[in-house]
N, CA, C and O atoms as a CHARMM CRD file, in Angstrom:
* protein
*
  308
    1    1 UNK  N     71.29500  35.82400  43.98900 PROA 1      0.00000
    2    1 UNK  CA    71.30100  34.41000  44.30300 PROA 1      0.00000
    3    1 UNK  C     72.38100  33.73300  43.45400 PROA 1      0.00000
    4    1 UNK  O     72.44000  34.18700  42.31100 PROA 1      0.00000
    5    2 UNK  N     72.94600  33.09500  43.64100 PROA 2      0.00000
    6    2 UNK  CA    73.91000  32.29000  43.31400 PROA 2      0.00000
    7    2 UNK  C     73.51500  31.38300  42.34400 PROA 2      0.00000
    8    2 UNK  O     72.52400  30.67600  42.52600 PROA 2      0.00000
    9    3 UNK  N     74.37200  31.30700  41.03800 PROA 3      0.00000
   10    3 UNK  CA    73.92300  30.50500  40.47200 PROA 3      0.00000
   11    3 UNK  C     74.14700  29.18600  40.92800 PROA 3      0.00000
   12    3 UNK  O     72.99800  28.74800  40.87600 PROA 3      0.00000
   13    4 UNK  N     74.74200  28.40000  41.27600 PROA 4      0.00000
   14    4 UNK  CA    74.68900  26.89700  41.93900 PROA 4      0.00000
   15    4 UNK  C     72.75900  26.71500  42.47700 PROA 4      0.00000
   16    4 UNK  O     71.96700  25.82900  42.15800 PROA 4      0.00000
   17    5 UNK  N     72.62900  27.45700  43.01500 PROA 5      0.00000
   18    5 UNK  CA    71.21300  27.84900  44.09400 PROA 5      0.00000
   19    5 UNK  C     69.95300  27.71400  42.75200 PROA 5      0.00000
   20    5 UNK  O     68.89500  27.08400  42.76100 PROA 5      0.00000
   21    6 UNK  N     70.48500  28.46200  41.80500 PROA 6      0.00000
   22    6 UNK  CA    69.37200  28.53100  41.28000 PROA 6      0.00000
   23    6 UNK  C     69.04600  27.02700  40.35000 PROA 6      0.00000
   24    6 UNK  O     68.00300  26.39700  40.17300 PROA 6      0.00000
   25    7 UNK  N     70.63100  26.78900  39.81600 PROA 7      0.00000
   26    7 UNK  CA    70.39200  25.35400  39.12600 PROA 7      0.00000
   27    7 UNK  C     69.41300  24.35000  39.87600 PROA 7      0.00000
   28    7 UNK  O     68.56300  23.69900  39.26900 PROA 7      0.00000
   29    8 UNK  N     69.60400  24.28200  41.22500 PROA 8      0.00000
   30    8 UNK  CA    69.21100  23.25900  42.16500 PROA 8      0.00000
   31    8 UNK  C     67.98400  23.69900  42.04900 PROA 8      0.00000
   32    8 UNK  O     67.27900  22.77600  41.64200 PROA 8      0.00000
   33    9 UNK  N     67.35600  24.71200  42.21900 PROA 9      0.00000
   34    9 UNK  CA    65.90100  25.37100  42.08600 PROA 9      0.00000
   35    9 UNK  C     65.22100  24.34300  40.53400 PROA 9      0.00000
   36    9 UNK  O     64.27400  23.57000  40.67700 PROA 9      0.00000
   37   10 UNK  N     65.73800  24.49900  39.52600 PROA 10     0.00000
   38   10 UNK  CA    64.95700  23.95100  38.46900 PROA 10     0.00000
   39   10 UNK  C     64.97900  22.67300  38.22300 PROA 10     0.00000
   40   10 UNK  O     64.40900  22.15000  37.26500 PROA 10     0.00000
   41   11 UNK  N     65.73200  22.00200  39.19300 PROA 11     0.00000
   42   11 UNK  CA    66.23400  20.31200  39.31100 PROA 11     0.00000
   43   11 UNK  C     64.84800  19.60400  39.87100 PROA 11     0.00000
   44   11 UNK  O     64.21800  20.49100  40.44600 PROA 11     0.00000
   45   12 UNK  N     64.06800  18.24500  39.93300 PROA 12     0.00000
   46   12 UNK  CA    63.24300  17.98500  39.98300 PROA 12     0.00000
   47   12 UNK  C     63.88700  17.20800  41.72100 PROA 12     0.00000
   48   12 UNK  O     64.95600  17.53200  42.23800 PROA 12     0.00000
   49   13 UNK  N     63.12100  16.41500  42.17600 PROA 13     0.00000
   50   13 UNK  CA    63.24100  15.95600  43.46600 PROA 13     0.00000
   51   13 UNK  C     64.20000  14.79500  43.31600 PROA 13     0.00000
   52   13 UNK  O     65.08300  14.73400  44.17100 PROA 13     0.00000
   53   14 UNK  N     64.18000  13.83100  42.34300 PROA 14     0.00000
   54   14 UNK  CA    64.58100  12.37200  42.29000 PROA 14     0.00000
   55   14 UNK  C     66.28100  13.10600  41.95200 PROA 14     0.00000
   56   14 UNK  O     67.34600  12.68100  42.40000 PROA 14     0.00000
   57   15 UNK  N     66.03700  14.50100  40.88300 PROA 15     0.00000
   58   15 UNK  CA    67.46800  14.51800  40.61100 PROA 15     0.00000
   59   15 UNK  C     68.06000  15.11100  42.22300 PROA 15     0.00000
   60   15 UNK  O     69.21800  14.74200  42.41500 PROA 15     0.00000
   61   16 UNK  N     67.71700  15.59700  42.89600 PROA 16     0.00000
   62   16 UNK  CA    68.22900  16.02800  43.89500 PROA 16     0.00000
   63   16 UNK  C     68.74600  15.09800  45.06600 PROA 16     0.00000
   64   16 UNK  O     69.79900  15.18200  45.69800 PROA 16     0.00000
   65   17 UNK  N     67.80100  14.26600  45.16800 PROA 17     0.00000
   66   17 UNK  CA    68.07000  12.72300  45.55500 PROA 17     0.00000
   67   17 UNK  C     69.09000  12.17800  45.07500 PROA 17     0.00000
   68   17 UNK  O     69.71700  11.46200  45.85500 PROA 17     0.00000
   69   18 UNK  N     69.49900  12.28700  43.96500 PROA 18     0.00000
   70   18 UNK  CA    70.91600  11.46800  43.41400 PROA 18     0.00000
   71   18 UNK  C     71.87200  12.13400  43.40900 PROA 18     0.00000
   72   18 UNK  O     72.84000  11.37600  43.34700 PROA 18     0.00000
   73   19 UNK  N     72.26900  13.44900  43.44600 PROA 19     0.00000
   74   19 UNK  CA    72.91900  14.38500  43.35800 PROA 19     0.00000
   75   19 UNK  C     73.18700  14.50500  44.65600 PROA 19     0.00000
   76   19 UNK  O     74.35000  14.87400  44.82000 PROA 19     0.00000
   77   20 UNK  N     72.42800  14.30000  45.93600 PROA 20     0.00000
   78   20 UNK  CA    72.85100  14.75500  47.19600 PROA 20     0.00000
   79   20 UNK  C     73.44500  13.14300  47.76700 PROA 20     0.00000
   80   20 UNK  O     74.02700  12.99200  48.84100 PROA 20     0.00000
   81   21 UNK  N     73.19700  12.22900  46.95700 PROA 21     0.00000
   82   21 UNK  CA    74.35800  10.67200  47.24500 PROA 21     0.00000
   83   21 UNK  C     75.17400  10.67900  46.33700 PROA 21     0.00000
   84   21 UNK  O     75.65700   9.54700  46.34200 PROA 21     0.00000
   85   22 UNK  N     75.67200  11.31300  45.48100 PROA 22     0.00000
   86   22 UNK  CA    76.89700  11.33300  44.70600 PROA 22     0.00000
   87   22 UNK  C     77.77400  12.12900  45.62300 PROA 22     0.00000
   88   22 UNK  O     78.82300  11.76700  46.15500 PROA 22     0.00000
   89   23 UNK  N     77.16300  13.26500  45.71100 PROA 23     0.00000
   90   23 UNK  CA    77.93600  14.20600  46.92400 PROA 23     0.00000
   91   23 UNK  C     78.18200  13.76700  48.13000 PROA 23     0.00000
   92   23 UNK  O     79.27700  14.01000  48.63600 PROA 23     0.00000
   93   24 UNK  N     77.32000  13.11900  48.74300 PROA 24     0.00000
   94   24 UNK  CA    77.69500  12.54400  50.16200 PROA 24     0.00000
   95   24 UNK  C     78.86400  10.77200  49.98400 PROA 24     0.00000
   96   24 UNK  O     79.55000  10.10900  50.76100 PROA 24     0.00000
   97   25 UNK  N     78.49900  10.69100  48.54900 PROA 25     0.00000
   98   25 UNK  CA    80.02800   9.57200  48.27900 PROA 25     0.00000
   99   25 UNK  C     80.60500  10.14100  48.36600 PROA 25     0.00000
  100   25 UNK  O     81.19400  10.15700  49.44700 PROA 25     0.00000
  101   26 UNK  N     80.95200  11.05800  47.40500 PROA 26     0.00000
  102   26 UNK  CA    82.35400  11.67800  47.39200 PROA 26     0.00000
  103   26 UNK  C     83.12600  12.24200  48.27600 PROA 26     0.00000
  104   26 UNK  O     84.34900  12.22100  48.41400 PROA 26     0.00000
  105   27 UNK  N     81.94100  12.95900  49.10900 PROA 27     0.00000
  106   27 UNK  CA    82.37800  13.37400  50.49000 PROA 27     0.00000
  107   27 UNK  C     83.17000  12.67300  51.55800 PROA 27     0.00000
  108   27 UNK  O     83.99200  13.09100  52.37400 PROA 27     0.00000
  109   28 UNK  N     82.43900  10.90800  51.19000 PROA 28     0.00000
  110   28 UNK  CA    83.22800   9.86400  52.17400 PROA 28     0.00000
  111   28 UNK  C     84.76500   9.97900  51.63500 PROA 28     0.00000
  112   28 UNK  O     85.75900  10.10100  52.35100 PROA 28     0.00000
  113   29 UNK  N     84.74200   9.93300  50.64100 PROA 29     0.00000
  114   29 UNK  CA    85.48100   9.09400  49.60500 PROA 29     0.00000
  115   29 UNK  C     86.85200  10.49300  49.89800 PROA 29     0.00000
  116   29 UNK  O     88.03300  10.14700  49.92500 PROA 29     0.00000
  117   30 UNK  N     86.52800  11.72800  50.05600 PROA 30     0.00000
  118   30 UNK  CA    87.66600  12.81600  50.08500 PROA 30     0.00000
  119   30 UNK  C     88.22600  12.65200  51.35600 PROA 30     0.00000
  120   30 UNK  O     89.44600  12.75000  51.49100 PROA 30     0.00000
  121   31 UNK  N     87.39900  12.38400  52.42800 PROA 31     0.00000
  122   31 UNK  CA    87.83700  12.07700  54.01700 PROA 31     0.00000
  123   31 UNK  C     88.73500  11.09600  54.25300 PROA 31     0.00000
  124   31 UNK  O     89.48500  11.11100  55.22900 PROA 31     0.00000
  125   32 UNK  N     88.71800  10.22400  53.41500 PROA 32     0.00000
  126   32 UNK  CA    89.15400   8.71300  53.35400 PROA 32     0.00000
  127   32 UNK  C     90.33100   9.15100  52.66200 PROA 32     0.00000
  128   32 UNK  O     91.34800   9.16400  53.35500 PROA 32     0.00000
  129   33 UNK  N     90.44000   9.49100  51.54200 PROA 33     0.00000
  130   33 UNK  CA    91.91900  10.30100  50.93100 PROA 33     0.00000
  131   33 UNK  C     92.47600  10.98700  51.88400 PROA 33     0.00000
  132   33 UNK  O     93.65300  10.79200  52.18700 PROA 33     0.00000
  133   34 UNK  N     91.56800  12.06300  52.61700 PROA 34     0.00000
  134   34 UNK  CA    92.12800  13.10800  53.42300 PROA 34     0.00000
  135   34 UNK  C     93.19600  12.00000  55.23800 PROA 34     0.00000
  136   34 UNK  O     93.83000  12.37100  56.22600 PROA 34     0.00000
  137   35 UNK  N     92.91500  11.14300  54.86200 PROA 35     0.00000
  138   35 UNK  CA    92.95900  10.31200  56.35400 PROA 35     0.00000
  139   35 UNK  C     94.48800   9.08600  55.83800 PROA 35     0.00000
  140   35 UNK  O     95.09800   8.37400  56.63600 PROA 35     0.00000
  141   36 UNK  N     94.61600   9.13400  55.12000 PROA 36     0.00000
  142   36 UNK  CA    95.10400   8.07700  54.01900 PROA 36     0.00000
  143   36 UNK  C     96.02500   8.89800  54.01400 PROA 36     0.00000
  144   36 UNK  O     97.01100   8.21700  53.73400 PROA 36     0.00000
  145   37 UNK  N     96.50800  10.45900  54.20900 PROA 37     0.00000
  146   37 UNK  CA    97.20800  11.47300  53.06300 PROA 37     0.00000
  147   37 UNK  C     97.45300  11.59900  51.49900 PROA 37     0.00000
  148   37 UNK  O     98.25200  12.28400  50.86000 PROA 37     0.00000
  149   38 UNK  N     96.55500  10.76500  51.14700 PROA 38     0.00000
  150   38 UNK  CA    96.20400  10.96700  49.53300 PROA 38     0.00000
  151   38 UNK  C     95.46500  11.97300  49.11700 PROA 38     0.00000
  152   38 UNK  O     95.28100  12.13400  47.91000 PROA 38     0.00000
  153   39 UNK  N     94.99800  12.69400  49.92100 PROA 39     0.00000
  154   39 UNK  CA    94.18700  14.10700  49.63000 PROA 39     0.00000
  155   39 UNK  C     95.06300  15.04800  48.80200 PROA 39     0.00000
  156   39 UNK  O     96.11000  15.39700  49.34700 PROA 39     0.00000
  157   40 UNK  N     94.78600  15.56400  47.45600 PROA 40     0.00000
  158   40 UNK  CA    95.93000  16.47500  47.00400 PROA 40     0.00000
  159   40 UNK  C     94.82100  17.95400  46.84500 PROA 40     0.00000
  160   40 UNK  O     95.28500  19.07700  46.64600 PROA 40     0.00000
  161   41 UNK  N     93.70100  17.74600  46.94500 PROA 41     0.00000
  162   41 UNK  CA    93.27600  19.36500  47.06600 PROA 41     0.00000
  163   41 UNK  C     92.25900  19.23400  48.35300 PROA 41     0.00000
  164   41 UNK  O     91.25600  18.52000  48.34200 PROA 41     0.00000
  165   42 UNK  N     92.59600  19.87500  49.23300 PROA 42     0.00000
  166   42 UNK  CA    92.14300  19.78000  50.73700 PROA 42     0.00000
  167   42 UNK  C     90.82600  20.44700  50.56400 PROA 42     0.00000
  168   42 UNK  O     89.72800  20.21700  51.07000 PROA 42     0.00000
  169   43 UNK  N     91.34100  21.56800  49.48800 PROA 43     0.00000
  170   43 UNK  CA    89.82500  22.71000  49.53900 PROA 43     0.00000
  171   43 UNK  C     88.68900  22.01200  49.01500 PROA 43     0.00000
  172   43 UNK  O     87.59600  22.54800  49.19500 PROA 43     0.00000
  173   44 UNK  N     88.73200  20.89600  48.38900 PROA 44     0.00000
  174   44 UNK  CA    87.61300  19.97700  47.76800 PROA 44     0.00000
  175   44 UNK  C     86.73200  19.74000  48.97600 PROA 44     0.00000
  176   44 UNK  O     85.63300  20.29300  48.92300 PROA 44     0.00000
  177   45 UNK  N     86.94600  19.17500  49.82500 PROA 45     0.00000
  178   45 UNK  CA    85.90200  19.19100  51.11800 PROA 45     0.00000
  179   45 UNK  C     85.39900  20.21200  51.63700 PROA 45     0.00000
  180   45 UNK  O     84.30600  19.97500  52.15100 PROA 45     0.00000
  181   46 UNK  N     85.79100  21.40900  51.73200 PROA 46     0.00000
  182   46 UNK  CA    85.02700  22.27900  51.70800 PROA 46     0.00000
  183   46 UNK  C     83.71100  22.60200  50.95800 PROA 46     0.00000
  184   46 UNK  O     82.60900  22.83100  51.45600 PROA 46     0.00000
  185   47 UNK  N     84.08300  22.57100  49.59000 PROA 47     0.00000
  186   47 UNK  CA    83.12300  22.78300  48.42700 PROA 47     0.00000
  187   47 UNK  C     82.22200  21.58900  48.63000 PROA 47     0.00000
  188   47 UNK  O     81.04300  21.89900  48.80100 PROA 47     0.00000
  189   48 UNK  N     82.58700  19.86000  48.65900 PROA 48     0.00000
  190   48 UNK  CA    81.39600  19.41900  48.73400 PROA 48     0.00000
  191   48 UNK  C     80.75600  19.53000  49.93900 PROA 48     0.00000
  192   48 UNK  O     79.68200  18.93700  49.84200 PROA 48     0.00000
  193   49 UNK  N     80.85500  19.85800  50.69000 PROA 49     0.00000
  194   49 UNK  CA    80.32900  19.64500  52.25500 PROA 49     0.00000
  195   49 UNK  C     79.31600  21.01200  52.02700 PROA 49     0.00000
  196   49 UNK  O     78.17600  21.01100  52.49200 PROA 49     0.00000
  197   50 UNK  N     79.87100  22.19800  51.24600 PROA 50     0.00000
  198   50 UNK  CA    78.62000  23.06100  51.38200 PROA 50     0.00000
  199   50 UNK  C     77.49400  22.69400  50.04800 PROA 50     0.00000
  200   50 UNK  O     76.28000  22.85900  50.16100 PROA 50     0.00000
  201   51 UNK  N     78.15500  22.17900  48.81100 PROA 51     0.00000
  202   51 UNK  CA    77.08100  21.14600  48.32500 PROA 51     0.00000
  203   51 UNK  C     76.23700  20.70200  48.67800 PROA 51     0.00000
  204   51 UNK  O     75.12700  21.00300  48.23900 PROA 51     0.00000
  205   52 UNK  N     76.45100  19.69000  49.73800 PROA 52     0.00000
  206   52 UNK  CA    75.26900  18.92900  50.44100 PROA 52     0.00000
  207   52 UNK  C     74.68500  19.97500  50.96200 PROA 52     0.00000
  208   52 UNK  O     73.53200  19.98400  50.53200 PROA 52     0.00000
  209   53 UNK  N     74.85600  20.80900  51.61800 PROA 53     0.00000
  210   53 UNK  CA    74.40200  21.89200  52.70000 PROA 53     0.00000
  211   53 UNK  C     73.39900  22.60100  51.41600 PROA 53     0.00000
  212   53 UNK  O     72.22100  22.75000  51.73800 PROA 53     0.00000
  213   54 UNK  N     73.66400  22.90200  50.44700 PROA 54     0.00000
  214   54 UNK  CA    73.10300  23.31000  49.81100 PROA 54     0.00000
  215   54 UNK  C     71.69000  22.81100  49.18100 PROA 54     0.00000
  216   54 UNK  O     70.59800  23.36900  49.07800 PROA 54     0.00000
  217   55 UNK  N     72.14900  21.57500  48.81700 PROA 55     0.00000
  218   55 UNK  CA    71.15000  19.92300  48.44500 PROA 55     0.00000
  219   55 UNK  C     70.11700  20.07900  49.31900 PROA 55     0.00000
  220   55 UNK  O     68.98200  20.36000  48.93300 PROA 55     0.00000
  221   56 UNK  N     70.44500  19.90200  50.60900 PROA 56     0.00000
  222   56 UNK  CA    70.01600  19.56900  51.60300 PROA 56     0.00000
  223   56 UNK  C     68.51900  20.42800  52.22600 PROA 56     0.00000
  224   56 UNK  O     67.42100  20.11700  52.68700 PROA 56     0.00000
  225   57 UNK  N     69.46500  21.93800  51.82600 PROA 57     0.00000
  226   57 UNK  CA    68.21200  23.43400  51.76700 PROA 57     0.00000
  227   57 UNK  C     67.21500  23.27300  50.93000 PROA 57     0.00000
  228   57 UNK  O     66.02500  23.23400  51.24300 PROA 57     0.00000
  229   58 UNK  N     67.56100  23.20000  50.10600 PROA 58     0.00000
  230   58 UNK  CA    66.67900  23.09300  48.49700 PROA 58     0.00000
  231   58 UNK  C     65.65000  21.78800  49.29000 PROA 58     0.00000
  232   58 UNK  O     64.48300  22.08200  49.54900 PROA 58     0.00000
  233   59 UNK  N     66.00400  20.83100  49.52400 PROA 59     0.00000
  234   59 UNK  CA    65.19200  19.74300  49.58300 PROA 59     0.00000
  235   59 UNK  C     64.17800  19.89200  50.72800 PROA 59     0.00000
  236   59 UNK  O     63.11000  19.28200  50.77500 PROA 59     0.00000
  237   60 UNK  N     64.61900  20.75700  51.64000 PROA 60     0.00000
  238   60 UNK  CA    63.76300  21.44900  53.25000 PROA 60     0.00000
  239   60 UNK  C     63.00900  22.18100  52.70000 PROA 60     0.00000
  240   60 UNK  O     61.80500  21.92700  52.73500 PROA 60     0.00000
  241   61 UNK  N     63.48400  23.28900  52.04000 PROA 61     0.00000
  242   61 UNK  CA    62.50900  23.97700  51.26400 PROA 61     0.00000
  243   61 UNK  C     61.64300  23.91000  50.25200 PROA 61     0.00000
  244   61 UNK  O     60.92100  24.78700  49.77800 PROA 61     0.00000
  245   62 UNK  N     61.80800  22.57600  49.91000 PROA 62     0.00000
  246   62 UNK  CA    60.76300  22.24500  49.22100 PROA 62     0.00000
  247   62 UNK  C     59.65000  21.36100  50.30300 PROA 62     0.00000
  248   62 UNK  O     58.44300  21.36200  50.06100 PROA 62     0.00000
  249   63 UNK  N     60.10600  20.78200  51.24900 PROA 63     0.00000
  250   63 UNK  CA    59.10200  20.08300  52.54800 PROA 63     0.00000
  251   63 UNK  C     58.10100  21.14600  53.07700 PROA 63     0.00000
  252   63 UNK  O     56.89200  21.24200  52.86100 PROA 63     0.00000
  253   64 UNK  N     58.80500  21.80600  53.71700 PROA 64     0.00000
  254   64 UNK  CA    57.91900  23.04400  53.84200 PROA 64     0.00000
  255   64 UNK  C     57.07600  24.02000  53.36500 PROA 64     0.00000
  256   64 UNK  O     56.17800  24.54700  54.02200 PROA 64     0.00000
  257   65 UNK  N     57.50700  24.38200  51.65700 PROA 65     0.00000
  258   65 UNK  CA    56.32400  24.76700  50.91300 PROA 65     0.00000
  259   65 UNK  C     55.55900  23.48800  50.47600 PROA 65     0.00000
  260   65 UNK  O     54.47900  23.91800  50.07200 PROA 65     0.00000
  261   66 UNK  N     55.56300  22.48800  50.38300 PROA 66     0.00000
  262   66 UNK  CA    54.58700  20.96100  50.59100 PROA 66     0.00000
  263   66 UNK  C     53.37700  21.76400  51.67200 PROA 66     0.00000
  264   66 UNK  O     52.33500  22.39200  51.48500 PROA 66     0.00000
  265   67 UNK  N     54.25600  21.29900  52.97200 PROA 67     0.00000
  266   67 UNK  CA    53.60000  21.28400  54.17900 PROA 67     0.00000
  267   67 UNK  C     52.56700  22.71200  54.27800 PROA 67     0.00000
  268   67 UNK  O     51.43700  22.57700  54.74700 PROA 67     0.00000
  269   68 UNK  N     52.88600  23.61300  53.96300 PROA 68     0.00000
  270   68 UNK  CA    52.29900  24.76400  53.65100 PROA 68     0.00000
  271   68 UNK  C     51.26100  25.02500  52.77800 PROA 68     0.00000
  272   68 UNK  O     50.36200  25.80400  53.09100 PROA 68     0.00000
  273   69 UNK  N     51.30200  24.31200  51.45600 PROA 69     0.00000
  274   69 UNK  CA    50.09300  24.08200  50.71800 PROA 69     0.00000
  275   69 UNK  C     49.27500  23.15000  51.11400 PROA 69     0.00000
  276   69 UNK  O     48.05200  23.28400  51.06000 PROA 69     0.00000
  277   70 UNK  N     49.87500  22.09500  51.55900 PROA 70     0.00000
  278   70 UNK  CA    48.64400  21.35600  52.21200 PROA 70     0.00000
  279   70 UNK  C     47.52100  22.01500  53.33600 PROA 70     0.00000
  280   70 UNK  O     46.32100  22.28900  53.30000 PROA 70     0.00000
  281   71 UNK  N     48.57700  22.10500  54.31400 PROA 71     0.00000
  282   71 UNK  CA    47.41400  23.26000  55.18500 PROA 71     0.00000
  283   71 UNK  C     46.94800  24.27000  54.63300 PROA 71     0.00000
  284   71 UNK  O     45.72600  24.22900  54.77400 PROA 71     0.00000
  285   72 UNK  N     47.32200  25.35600  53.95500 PROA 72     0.00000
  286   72 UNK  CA    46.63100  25.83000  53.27500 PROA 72     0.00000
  287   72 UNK  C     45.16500  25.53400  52.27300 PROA 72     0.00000
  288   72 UNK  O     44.19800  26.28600  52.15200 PROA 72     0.00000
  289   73 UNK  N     45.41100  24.04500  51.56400 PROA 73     0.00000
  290   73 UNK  CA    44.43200  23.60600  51.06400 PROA 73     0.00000
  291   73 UNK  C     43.50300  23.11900  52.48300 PROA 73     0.00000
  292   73 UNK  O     42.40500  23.63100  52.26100 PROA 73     0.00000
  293   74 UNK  N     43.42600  22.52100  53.57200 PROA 74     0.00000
  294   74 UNK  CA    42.81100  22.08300  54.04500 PROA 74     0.00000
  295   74 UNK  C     42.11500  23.21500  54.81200 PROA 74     0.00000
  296   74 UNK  O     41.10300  22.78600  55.36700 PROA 74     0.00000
  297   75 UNK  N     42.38500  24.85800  55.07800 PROA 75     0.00000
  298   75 UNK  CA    42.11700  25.87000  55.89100 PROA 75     0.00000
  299   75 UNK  C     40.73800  26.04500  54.99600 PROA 75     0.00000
  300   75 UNK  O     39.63300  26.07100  55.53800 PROA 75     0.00000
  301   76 UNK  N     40.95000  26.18100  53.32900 PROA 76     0.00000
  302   76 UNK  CA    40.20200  27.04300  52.35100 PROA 76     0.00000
  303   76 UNK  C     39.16400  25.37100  52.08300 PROA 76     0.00000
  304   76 UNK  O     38.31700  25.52800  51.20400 PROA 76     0.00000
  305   77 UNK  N     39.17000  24.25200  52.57400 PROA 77     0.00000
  306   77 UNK  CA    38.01300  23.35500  52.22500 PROA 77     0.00000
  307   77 UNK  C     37.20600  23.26400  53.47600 PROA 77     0.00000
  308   77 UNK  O     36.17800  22.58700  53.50100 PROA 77     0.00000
């Protein structure tokens, strides 16, 4: 597993929340360079765009093991 993957693993929810709108600024903010031709490293959008993608997993996967313990708790009461 990747370390990026795992950092995000020990990150709490609120930090993931802020971390996935810093990234999705910046993301505007490289497009807007990139559109402008002020973009001087193109490969930067790459990297944040799988950031978010990454953010984004972590945060599903945490919905779903939610959703999963709940039913689970409600099967075993």
């Amino acid at each position: 597993m990747a370390k990026t993957t795992e950092s995000l693993r020990d990150v709490g929810d609120s930090e993931l929340f802020d971390r996935l709108a810093q990234a999705k600024e910046e993301l505007f903010n490289l497009r807007f360079q990139s559109v402008t031709g002020q973009l001087d490293n193109s490969a930067r959008l790459g990297v944040v765009r799988k950031q978010v993608a990454r953010i984004n997993t972590e945060l599903r996967e945490r919905e779903i093991a939610a959703a999963e313990a709940l039913l689970n708790d409600e099967e075993t009461s």
